[in-house]
KEMI-136812 format. One record per residue: residue in one letter; x, y, z of N, C-alpha, C, CB in turn. Coordinates in steps of 0.1 Angstrom, whole numbers, padded with zeros to 4 digits, always signed. Glycine has a CB too. Layout:
residues N
AXYZXYZXYZXYZ/...
This chain:
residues 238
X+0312-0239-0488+0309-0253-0493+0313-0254-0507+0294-0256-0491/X+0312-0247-0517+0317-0244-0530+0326-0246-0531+0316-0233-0535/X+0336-0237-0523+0351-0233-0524+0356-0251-0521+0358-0218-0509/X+0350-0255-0510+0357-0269-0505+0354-0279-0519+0350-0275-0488/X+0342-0280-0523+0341-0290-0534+0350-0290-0544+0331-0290-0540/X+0353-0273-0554+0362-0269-0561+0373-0277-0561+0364-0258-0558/X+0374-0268-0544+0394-0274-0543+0393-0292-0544+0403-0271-0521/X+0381-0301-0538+0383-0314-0539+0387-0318-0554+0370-0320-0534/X+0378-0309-0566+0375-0316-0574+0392-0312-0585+0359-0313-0579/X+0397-0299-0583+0411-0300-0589+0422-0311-0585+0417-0288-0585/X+0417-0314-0572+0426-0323-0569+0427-0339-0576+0426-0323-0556/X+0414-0341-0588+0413-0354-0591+0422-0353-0605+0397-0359-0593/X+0430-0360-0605+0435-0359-0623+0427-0363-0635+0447-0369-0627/X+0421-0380-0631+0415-0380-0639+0402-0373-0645+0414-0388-0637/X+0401-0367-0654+0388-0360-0660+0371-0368-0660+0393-0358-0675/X+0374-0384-0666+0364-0385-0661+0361-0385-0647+0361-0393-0664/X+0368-0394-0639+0365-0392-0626+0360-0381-0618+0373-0395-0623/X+0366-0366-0622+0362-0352-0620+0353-0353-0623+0367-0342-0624/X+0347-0353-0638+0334-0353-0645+0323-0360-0634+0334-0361-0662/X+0324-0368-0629+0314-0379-0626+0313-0371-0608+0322-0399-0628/X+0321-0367-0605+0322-0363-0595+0312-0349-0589+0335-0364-0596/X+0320-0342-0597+0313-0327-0600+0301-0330-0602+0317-0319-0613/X+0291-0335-0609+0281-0338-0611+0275-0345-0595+0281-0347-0624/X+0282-0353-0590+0275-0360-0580+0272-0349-0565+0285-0374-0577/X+0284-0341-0565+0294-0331-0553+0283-0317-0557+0317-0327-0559/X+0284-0308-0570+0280-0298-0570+0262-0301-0575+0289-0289-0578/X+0263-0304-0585+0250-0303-0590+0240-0312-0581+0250-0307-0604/X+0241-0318-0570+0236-0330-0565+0240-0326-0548+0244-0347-0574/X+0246-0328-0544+0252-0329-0534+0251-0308-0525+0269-0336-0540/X+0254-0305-0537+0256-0284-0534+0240-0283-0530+0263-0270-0553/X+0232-0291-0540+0218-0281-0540+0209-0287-0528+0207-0282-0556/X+0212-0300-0524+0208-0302-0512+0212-0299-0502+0207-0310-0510/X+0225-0290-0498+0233-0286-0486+0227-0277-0485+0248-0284-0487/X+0219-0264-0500+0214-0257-0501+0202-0255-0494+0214-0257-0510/X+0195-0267-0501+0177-0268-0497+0179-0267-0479+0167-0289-0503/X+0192-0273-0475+0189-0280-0459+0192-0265-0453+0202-0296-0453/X+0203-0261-0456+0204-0244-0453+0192-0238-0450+0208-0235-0464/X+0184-0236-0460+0174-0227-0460+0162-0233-0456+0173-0221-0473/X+0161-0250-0449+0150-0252-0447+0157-0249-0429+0144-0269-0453/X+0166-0249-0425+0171-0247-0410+0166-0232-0405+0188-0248-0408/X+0173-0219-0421+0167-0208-0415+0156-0209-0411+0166-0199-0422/X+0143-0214-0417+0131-0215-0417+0124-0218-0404+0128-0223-0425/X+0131-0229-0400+0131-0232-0387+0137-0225-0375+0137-0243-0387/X+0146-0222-0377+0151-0208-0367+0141-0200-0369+0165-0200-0370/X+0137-0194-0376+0125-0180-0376+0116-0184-0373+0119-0171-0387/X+0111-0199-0374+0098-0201-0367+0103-0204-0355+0088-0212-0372/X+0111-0209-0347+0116-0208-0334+0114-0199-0325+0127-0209-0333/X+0122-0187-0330+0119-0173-0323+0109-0165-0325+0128-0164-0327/X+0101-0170-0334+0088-0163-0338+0080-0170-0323+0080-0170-0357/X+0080-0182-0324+0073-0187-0314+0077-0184-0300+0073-0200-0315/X+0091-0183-0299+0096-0182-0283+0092-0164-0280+0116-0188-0280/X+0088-0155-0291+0087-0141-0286+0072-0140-0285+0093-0129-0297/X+0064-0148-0294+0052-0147-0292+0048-0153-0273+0045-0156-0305/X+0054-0165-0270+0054-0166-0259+0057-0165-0243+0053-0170-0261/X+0067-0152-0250+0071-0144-0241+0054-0134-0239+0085-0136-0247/X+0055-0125-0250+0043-0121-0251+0033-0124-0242+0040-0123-0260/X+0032-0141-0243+0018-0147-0235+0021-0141-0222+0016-0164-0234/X+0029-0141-0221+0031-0138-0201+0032-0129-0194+0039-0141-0195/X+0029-0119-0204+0030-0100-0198+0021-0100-0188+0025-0085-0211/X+0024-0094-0177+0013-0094-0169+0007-0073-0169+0019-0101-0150/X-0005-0077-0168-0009-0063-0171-0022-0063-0154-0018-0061-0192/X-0019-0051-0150-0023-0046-0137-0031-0031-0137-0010-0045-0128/X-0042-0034-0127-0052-0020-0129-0056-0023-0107-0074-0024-0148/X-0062-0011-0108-0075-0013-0096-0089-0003-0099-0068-0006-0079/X-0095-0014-0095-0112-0009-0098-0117-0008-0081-0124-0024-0110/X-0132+0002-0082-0139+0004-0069-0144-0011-0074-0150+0018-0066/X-0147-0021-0066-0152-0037-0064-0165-0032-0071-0153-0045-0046/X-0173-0026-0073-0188-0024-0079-0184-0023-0092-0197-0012-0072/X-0180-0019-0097-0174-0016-0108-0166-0030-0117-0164-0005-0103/X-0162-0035-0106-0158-0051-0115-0161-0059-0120-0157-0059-0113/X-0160-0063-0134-0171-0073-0143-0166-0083-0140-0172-0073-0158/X-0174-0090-0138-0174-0107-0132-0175-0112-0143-0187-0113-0122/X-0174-0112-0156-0175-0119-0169-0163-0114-0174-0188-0116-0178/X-0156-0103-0166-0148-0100-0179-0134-0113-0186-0139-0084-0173/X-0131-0111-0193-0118-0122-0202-0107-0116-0199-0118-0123-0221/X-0106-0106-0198-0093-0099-0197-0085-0095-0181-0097-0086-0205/X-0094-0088-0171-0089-0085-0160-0098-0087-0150-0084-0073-0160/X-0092-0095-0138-0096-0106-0131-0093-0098-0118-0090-0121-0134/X-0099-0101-0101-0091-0099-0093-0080-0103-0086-0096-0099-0088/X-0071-0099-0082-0061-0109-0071-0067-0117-0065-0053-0103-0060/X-0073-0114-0060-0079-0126-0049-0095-0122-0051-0072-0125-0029/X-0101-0140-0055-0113-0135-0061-0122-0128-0046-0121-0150-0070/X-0118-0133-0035-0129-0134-0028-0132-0115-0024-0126-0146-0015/X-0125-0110-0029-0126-0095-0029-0135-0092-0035-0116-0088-0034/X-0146-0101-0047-0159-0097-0053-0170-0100-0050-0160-0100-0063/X-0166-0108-0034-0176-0113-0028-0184-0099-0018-0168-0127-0018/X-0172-0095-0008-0175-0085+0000-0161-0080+0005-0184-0089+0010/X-0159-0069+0003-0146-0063+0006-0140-0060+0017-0146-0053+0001/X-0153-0060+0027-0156-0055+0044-0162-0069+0046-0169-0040+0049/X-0158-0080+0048-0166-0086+0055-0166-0087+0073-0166-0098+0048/X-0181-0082+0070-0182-0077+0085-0186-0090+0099-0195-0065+0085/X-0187-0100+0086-0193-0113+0095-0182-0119+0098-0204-0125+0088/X-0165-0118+0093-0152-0125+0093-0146-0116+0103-0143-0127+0078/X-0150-0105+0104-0142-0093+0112-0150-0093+0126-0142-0077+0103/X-0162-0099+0128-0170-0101+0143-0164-0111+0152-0185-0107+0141/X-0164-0123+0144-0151-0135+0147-0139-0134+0152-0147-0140+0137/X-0137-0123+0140-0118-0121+0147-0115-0109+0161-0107-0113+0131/X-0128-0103+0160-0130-0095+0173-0129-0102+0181-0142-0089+0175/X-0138-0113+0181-0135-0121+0197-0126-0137+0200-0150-0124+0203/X-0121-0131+0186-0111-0143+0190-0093-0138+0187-0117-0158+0179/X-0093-0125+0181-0080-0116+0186-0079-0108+0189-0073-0112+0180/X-0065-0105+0195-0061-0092+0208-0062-0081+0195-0039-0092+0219/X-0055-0081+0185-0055-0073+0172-0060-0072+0158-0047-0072+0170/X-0070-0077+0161-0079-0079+0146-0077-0069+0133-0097-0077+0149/X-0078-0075+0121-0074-0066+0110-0089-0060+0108-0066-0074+0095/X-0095-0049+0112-0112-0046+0108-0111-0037+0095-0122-0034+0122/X-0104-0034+0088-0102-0030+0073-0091-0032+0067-0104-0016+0072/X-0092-0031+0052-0083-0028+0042-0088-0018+0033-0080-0039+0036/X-0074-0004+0036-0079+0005+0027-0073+0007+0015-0079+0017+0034/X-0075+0016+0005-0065+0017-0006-0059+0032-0004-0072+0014-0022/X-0047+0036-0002-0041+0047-0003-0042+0055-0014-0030+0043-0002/X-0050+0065-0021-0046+0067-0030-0033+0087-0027-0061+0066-0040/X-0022+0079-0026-0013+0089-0029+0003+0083-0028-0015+0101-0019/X+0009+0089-0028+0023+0086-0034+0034+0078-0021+0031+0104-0039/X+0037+0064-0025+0043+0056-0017+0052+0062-0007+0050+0048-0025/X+0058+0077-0007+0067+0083+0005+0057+0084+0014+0075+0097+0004/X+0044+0094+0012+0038+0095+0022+0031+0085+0026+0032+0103+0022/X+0027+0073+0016+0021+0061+0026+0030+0054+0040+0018+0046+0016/X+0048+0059+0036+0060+0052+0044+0060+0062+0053+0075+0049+0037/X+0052+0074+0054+0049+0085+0063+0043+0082+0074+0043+0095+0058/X+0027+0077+0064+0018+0070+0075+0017+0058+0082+0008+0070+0072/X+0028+0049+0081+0031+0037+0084+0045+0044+0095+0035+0025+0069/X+0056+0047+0094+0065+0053+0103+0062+0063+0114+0074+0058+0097/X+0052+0067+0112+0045+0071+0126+0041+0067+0134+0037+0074+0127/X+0034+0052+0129+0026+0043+0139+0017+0051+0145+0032+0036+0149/X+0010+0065+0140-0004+0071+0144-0017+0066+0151-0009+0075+0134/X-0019+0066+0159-0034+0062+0161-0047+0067+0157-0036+0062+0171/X-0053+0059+0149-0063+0069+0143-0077+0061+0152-0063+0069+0122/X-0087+0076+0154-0099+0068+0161-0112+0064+0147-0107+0082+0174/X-0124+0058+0155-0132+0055+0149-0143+0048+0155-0126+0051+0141/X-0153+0039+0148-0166+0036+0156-0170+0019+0148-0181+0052+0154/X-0176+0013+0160-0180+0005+0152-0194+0002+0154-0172-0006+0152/X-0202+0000+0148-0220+0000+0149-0223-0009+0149-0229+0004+0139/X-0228-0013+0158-0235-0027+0157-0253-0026+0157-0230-0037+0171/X-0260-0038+0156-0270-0033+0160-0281-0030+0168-0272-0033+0157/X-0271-0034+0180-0278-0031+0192-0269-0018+0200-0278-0044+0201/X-0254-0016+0193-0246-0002+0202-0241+0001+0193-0236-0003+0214/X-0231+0011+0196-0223+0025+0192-0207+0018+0199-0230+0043+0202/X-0194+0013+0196-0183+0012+0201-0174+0021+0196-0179-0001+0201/X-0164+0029+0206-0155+0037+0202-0138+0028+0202-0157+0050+0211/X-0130+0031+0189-0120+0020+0190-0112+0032+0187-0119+0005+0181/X-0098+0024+0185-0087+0034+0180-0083+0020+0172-0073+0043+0193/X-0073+0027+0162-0064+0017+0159-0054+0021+0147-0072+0005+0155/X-0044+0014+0145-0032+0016+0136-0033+0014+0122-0022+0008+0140/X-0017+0017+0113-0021+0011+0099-0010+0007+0094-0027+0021+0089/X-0014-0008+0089+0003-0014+0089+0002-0016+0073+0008-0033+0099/X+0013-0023+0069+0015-0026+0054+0008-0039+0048+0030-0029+0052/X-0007-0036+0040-0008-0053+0038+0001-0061+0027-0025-0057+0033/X-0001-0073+0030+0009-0081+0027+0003-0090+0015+0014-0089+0040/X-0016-0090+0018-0026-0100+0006-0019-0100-0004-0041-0096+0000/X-0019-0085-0015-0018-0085-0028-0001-0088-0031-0025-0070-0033/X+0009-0085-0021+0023-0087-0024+0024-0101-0022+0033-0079-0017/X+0020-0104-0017+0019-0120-0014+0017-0129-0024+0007-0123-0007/X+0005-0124-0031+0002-0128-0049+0017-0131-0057-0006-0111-0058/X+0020-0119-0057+0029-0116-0065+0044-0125-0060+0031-0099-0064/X+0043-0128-0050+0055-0133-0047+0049-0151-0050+0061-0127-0029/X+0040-0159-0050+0035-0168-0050+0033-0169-0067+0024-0167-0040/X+0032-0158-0073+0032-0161-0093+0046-0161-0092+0026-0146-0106/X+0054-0155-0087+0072-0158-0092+0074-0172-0089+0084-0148-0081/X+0069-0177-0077+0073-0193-0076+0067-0199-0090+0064-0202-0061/X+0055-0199-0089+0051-0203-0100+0058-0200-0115+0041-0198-0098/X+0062-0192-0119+0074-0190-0128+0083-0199-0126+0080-0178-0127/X+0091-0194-0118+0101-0204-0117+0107-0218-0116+0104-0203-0112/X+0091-0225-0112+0089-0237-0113+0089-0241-0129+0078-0240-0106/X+0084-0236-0135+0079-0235-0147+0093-0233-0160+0069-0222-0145/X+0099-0226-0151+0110-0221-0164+0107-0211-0173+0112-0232-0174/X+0097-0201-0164+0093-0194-0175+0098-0180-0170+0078-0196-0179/X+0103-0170-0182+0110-0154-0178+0104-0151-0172+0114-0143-0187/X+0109-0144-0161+0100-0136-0150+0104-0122-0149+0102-0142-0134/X+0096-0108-0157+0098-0098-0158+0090-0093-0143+0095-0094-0172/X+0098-0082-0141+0089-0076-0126+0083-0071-0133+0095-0066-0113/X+0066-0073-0122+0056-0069-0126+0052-0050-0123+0046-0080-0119/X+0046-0043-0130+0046-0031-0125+0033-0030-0119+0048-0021-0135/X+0034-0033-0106+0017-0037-0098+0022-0026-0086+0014-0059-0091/X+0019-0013-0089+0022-0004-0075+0012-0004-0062+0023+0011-0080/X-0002-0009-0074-0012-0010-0063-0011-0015-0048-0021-0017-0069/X-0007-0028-0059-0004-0039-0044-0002-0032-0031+0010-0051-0044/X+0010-0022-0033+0017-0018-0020+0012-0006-0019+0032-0018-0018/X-0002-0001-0021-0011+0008-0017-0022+0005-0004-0018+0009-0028/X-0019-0006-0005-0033-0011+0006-0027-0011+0023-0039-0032+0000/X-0034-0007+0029-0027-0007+0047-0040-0014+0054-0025+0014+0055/X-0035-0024+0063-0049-0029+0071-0049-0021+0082-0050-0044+0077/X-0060-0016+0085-0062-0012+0097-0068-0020+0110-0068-0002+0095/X-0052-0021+0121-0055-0031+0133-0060-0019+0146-0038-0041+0138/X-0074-0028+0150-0075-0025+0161-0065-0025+0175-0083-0030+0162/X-0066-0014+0185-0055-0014+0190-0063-0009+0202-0043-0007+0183/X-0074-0008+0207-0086-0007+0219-0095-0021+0218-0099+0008+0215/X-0091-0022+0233-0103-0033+0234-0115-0035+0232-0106-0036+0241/X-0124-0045+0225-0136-0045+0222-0145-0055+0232-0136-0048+0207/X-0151-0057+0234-0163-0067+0242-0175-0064+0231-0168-0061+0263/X-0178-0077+0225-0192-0077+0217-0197-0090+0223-0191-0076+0199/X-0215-0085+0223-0219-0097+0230-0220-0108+0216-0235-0095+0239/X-0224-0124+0224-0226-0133+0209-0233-0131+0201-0229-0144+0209/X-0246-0122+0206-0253-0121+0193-0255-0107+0186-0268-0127+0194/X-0247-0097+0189-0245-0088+0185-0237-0082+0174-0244-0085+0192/X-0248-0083+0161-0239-0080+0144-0233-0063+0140-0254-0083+0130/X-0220-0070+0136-0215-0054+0130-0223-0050+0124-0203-0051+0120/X-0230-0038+0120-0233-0033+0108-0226-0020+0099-0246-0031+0110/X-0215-0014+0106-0208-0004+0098-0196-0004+0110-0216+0013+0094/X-0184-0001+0102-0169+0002+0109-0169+0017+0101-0153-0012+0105/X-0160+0025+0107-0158+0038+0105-0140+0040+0107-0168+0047+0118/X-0137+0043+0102-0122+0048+0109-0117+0066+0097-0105+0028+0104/X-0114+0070+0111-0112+0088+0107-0090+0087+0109-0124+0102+0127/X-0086+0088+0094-0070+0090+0093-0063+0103+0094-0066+0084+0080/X-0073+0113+0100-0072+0123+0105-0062+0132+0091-0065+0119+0120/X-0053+0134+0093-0048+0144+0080-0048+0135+0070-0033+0153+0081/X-0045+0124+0069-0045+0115+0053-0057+0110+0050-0035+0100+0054/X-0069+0111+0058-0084+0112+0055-0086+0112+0038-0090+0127+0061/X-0082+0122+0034-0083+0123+0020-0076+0114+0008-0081+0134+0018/X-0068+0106+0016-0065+0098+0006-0071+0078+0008-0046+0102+0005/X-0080+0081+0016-0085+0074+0021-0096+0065+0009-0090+0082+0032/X-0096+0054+0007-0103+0049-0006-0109+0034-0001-0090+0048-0023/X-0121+0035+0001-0130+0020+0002-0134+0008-0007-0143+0022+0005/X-0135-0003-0007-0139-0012-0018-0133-0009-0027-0151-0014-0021/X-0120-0007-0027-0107-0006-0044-0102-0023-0042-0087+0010-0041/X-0105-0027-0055-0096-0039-0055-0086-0043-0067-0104-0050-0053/X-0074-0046-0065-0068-0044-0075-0068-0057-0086-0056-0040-0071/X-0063-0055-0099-0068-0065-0110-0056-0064-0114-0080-0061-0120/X-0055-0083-0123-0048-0084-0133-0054-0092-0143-0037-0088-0129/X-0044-0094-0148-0050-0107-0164-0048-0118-0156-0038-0110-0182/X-0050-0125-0147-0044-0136-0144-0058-0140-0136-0029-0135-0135/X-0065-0154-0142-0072-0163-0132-0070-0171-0131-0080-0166-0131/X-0075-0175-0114-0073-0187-0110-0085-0200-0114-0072-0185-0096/X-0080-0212-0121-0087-0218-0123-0087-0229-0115-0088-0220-0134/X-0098-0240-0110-0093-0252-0100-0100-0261-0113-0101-0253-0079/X-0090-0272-0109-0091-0284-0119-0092-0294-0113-0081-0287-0129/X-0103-0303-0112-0100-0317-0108-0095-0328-0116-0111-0322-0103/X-0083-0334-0110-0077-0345-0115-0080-0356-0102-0061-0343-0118/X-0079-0368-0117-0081-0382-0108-0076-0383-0094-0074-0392-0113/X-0061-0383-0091-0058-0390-0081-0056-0376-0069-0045-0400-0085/X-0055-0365-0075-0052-0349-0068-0058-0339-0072-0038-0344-0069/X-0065-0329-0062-0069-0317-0071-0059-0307-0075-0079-0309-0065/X-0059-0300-0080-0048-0289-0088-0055-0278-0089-0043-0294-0104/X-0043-0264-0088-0050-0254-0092-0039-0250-0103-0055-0243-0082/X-0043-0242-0115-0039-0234-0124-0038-0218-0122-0048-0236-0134/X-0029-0217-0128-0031-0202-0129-0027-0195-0144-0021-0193-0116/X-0040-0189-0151-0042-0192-0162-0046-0174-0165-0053-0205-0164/X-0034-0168-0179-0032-0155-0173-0042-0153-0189-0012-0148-0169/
């Protein structure tokens, strides 16, 4: 900007006219090109200041807790799906689906060991036995263990959500999710109508030990429901 005024101002012959000029161009004209410069950096750094901080906002951070263990107050890490703090077995939704499916899901377990051998115990299609108590009998079942789909499901349902949004979508490191296997019955059951589960059992025979009850997995992310005037809405508020 200097260099260009310079060259303008050699090019005037007249001296006053230069004089009057120079004054108007550098001393006048230079220090505000100046101020505007350095008020733009300013604005650029607060730009990126803000767009990294709100990147930031959107890290998703992931854990799994035994469900007893879950603070229901906490600010920070929430369940996937709240209703997992309700009852993790519910045995009154799984009586239902006894007699109203050929293949009812009667658990969700958590795997704890290394994703080859959960693709071990899923490519087998093993039958594992087990019992279910009620409290009037003893039933013997068998049944399988497939891939659940709840917690990946999540995860695929926040990416919409992103994307709607316009907002960067880093993959989340949530290995848990694809820890969990439901176990489908695969023996017929007959329970009478008024006869209540009170315990399911299932024996995974050599993977027994990696066998884990009431794990549910957590993130920073809750769901809030908002009522609006004309529609309800839900949030998801991380």
């Amino acid at each position: 900007m200097k260099d260009i005024i310079n060259d303008r101002l050699q090019g005037i012959s007249s001296l006053n006219d230069r004089k009057l000029l120079k004054y108007v161009l550098r001393d006048v004209y230079e220090n505000l090109a100046e101020y505007n410069l350095a008020m733009y950096d300013k604005l650029e750094n607060r730009l990126y200041g803000e767009v990294e901080s709100q990147m930031d906002d959107y890290a998703l951070y992931t854990a799994a807790e035994y469900a007893d263990n879950v603070d229901p107050v906490s600010d920070f890490l929430h369940p996937m799906l709240e209703e997992d703090t309700d009852e993790v077995l519910n045995l009154a939704e799984i009586s239902e689906n006894l007699k109203s499916q050929t293949q009812p899901v009667v658990a969700s377990i958590f795997l704890k060991c290394s994703n080859s051998e959960i693709m071990r115990i899923l490519d087998t299609n093993e039958i594992f036995k087990g019992q279910i108590k009620t409290d009037s009998n003893s039933h013997d079942i068998t049944a399988k263990a497939v891939r659940s789909r709840r917690y990946v499901d999540q995860l695929d349902k926040l990416y919409k959500v992103f994307q709607r949004n316009h907002v960067a979508w880093a993959t989340v490191n949530c290995p848990y999710a694809y820890k969990f296997v439901d176990i489908v019955l695969t023996s017929p059951i007959s329970l009478d109508e008024d006869e209540i589960i009170n315990e399911i059992t299932i024996n995974l025979g050599q993977y027994e030990q990696h066998k884990q009850f009431n794990v549910v997995p957590l993130w920073n992310i809750k769901m809030v429901e908002v009522e609006e005037r004309s529609y309800p809405c839900q949030l998801l508020i991380g």
